[in-house]
C-alpha positions as CSV (number, residue, x, y, z in Angstrom):
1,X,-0.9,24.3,5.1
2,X,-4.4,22.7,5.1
3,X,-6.0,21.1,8.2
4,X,-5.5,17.8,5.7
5,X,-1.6,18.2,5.0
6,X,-1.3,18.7,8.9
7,X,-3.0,15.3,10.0
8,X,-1.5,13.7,7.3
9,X,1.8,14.8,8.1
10,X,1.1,14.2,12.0
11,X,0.5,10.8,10.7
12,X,3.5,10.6,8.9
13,X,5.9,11.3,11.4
14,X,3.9,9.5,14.3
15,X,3.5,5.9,12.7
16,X,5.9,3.6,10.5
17,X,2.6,3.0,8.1
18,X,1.0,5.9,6.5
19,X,-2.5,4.7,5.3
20,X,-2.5,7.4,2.8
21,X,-5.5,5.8,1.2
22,X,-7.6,5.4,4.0
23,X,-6.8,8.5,5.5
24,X,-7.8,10.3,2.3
25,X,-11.2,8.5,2.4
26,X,-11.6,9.3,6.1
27,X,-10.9,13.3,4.5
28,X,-13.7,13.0,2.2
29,X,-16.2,11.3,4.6
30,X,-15.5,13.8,6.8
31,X,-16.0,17.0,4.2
32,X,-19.2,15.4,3.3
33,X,-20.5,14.8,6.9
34,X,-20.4,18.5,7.1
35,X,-23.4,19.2,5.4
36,X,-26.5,17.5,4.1
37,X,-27.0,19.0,1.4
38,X,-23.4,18.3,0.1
39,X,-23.5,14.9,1.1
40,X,-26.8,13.9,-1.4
41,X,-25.4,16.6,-3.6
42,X,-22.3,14.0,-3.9
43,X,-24.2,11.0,-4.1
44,X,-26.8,12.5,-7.1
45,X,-23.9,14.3,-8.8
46,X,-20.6,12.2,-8.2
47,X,-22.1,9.1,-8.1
48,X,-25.1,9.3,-9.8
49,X,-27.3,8.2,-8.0
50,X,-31.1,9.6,-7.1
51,X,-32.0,10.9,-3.8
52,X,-32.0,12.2,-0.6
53,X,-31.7,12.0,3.1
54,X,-28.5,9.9,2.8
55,X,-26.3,8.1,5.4
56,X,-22.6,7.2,5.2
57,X,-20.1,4.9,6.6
58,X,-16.6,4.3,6.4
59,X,-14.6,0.9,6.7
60,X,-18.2,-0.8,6.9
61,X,-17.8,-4.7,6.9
62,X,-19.9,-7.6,5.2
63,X,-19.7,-11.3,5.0
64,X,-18.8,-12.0,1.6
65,X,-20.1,-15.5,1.4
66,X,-23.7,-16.3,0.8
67,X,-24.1,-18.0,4.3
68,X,-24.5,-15.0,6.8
69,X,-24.5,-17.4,9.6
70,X,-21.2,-19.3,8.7
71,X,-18.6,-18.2,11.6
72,X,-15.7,-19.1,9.6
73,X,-16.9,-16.5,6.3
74,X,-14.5,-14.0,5.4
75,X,-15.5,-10.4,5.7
76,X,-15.2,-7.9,3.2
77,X,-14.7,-3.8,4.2
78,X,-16.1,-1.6,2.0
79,X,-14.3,1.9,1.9
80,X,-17.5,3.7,1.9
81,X,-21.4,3.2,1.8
82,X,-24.0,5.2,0.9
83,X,-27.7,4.0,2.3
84,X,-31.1,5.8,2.3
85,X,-34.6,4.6,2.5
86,X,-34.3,3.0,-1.2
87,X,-30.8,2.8,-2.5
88,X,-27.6,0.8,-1.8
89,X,-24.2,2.5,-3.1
90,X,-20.5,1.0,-2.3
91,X,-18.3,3.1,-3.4
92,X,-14.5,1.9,-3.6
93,X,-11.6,4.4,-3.5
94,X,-8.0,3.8,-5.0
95,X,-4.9,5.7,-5.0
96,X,-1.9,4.2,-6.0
97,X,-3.2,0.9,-5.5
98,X,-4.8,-1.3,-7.7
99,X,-8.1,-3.7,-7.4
100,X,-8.0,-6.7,-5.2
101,X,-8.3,-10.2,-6.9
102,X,-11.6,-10.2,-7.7
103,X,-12.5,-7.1,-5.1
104,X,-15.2,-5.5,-7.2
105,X,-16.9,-8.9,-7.8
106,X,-17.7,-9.8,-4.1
107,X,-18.3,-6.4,-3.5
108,X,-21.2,-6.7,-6.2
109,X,-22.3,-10.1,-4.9
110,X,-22.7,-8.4,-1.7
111,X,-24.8,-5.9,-2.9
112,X,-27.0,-8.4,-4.3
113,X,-27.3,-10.1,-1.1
114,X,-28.2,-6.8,0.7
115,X,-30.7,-5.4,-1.3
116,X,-32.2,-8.7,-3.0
117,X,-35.0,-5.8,-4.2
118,X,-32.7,-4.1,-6.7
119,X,-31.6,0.0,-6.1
120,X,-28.5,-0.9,-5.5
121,X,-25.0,0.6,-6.9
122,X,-21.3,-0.4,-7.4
123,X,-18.8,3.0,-7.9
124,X,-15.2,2.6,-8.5
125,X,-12.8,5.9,-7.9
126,X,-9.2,5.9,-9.4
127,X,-6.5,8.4,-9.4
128,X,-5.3,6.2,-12.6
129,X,-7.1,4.8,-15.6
130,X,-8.4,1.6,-14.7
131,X,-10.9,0.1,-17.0
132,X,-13.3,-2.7,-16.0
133,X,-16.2,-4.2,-17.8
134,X,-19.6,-2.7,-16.4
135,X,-21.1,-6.3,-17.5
136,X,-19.2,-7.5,-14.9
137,X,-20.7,-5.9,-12.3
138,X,-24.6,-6.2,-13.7
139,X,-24.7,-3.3,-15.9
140,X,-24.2,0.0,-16.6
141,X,-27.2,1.3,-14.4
142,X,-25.0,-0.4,-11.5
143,X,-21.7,0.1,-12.3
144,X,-19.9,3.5,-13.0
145,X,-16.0,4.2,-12.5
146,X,-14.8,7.8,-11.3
147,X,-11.7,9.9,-11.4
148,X,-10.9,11.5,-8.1
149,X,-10.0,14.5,-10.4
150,X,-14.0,14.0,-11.0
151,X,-14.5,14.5,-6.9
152,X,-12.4,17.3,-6.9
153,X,-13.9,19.1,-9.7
154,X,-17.5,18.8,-7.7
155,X,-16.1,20.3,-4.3
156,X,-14.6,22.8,-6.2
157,X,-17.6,24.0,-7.5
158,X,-19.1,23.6,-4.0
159,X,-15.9,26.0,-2.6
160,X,-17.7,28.5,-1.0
161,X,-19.8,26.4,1.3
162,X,-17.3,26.3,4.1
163,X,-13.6,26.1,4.7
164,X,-13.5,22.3,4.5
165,X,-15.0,22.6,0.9
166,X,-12.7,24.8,-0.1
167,X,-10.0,23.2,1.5
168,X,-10.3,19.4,0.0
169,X,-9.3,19.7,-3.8
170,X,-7.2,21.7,-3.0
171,X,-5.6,18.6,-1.0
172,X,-5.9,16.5,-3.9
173,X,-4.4,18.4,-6.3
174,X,-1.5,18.6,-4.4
175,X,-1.0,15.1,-4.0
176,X,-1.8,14.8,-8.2
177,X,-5.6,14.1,-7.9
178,X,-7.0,17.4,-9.2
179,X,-9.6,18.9,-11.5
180,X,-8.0,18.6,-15.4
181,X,-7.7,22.1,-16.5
182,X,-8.1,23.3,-19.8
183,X,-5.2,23.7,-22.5
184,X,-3.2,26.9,-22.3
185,X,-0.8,28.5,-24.6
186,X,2.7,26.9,-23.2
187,X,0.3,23.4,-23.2
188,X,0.3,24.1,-27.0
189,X,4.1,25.1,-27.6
190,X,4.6,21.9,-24.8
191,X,2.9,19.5,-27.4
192,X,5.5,20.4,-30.4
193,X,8.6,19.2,-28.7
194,X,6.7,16.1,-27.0
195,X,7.7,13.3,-29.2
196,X,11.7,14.3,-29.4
197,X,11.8,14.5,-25.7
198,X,10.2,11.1,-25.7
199,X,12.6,10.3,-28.5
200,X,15.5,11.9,-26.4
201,X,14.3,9.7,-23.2
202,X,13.5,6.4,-24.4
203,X,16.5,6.8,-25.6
204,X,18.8,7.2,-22.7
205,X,16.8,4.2,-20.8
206,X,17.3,1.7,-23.5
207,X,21.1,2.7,-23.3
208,X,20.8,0.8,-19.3
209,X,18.5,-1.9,-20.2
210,X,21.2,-4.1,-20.3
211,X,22.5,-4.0,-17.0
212,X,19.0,-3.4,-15.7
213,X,17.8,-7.0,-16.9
214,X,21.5,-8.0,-15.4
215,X,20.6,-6.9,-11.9
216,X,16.6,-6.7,-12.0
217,X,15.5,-9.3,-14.6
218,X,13.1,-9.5,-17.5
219,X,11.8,-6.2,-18.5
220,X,7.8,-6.9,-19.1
221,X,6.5,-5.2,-22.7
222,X,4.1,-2.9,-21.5
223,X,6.1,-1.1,-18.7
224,X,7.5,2.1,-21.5
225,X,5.0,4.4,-22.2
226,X,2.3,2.8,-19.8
227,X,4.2,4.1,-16.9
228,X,3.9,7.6,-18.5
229,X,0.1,7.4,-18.6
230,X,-0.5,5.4,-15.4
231,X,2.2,7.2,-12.6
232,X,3.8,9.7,-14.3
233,X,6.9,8.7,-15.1
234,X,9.1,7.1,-18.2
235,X,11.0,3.9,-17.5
236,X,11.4,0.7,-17.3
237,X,10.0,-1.8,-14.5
238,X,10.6,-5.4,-13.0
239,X,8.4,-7.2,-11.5
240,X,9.8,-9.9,-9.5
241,X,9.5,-11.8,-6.0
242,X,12.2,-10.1,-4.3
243,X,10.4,-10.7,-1.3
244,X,8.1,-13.1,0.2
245,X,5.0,-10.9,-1.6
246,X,5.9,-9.1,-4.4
247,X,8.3,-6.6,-5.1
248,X,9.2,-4.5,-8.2
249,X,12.0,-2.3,-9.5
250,X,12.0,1.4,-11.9
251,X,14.4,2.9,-13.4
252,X,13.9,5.9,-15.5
253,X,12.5,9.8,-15.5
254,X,9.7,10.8,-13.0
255,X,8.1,14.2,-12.9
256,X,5.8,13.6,-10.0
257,X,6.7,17.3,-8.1
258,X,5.3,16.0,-4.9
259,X,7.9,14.0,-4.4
260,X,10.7,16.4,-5.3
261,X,10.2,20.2,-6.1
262,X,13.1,20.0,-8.9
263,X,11.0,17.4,-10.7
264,X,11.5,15.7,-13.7
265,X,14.9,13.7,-11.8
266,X,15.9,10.5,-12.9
267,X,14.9,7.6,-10.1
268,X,15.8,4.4,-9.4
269,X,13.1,2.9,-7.0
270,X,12.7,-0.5,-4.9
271,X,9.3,-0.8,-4.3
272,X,7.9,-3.9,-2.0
273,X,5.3,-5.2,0.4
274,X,7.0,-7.1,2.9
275,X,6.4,-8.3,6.8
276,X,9.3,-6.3,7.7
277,X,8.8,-2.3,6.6
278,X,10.3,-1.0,9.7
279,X,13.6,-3.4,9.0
280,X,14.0,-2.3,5.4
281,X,13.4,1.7,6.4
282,X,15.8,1.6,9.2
283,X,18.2,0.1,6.4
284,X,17.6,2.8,3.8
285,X,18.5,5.3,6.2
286,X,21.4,3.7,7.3
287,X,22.3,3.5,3.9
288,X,21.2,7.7,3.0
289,X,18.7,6.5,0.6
290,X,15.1,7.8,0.6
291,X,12.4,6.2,2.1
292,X,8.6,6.3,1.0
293,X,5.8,4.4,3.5
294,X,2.5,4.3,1.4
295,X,1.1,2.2,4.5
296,X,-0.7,-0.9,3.1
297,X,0.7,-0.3,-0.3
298,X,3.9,-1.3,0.4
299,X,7.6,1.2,1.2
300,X,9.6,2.7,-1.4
301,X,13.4,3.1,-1.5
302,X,15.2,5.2,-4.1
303,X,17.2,7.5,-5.1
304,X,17.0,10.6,-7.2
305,X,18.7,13.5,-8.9
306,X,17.4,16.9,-10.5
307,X,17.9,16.0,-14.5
308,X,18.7,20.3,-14.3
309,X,22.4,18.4,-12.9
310,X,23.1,17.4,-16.3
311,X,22.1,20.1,-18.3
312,X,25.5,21.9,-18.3
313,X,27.3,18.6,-18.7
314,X,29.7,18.7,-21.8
315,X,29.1,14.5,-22.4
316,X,25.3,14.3,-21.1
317,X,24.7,10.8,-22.3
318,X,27.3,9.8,-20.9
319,X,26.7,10.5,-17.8
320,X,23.3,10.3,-17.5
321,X,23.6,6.8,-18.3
322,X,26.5,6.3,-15.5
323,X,24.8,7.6,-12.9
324,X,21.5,5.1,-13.8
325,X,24.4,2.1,-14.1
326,X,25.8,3.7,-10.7
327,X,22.9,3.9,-9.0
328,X,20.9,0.7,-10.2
329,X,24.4,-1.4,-8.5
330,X,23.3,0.7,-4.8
331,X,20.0,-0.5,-5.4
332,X,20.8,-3.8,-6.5
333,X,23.5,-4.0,-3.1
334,X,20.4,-2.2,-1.1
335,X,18.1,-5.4,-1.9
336,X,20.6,-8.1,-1.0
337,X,21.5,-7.0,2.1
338,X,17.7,-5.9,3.0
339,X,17.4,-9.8,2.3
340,X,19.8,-10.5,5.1
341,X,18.4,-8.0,7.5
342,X,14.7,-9.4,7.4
343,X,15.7,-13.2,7.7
């Protein structure tokens, strides 16, 4: 196990939150604080941006208002900057979260404001497609969106510089924010069958879809094959105030194989960001259901089975889609009485 599964896991079972995020920028800030020469290597080849003799912070704050002497101004923490002599570079890292209401934009305001000269540089990282509008942000010369399979890809080819190096995309890889590798021959025979298994799929979670609007409500129209492309995983979402935030409901297949080694399994998950985690955790494993803390993304609670289980089964349909009826009726009991336990 890397030195990075080990803290995070030390994390994990030490804290109710897991910052998962913020840990994982605190893993690369410190791979690149290693060396010098890796850390302007990063910032000319990652982020593309000239140089040299660069310093870095982490969790660095600004006032985001245009009045630096206004007490009252709401500050802005940038995950990580990037400064030298000339050049300005905030660089914003996302997991399995998404972009703040209007994040980016103050984030380039600010840049404006702190290097009124110019040479300054707005990067975006994303373990998920996420496309924003570089004119947004001043242009393309100041705005570029990366891939963290893009960041491990670069230490890769840096591996044999120490153990750290070698150590970090490995990390991400594991937790499904790796280098793409090339096609192979099973990626070829894969592709043949892909549409009748998504035939085969879609198929079994429109057979629920009633008695998932029944206990989740409306079904928005982009939440089929955009779950496939964005988390890895065919379904079905709500999105709903559940709680006093925001809260949201899948049902379907998931093949992510860090959460469960007999990935793909068929889930039904509560995900929510609520005031009282620790409440609703306690309740789910009361209750023998699993528990996910993704720190300031919000908990998850659901429950899983191995799709091998039905493999065997002499009336597969049928049972497939009774255990997703079965199982959405927990959940559905699981959020009503997490409602009574957290008033």
């Amino acid at each position: 196990m890397s030195i990075f599964d080990r803290v995070l896991g030390l994390v994990r079972s030490n804290f109710d939150r897991t910052p998962f995020e913020d840990l994982t920028t605190e893993f690369l800030a410190g791979v690149l604080e290693s060396d010098q020469e890796l850390l302007n290597s990063f910032v000319n080849e990652v982020l593309q941006v000239a140089g040299s003799d660069y310093s870095m912070f982490t969790q660095k704050n600004y006032k985001a208002g245009e009045d630096v002497n206004d007490k009252n101004q709401l500050f802005r923490r940038i995950d990580m900057v990037f400064s030298n002599r000339d050049n300005l570079v905030f660089l914003e890292n996302k997991i399995e979260s998404e972009e703040g209401i209007d994040q980016l934009k103050a984030y380039y305001n600010i840049l404006k404001k702190e290097k009124p000269e110019g040479n300054y540089y707005l990067r975006y990282c994303t373990k998920y497609y996420d496309p924003k509008n570089p004119e947004d942000y001043g242009d393309r010369n100041i705005f570029l969106q990366l891939r963290w399979s893009q960041v491990a890809t670069f230490f890769y080819n840096y591996r044999k510089q120490n153990s750290l190096v070698r150590e970090f995309p490995l990390f991400l890889r594991r937790h499904g924010m790796g280098q793409i590798e090339s096609f192979k021959e099973e990626d070829r025979e894969t592709m043949q069958f892909v549409f009748t298994t998504l035939e085969k799929m879609h198929q079994s979670v429109e057979l629920i879809t009633h008695n998932f609007e029944k206990y989740f409500g409306g079904i928005p129209s982009k939440s089929w094959e955009k779950q496939l492309l964005f988390r890895n995983r065919y379904g079905i979402v709500s999105r709903h105030g559940i709680f006093i935030d925001k809260s949201s409901v899948f049902v379907g297949f998931c093949f992510d194989k860090h959460l469960n080694e007999e990935a793909p399994v068929l889930q039904v998950l509560l995900w929510c960001k609520s005031d009282n985690d620790s409440a609703i955790i306690d309740l789910a494993k009361q209750e023998g259901f699993n528990h996910h803390n993704w720190g300031v993304d919000g908990i998850g609670v659901s429950v899983e089975k191995p799709l091998s289980g039905f493999l065997t089964i002499e009336n597969q349909s049928t049972e497939v889609n009774r255990w997703f009826e079965t199982k959405m009726k927990m959940v559905n009991e699981f959020i009503v009485n997490s409602l009574k336990s957290v008033n």
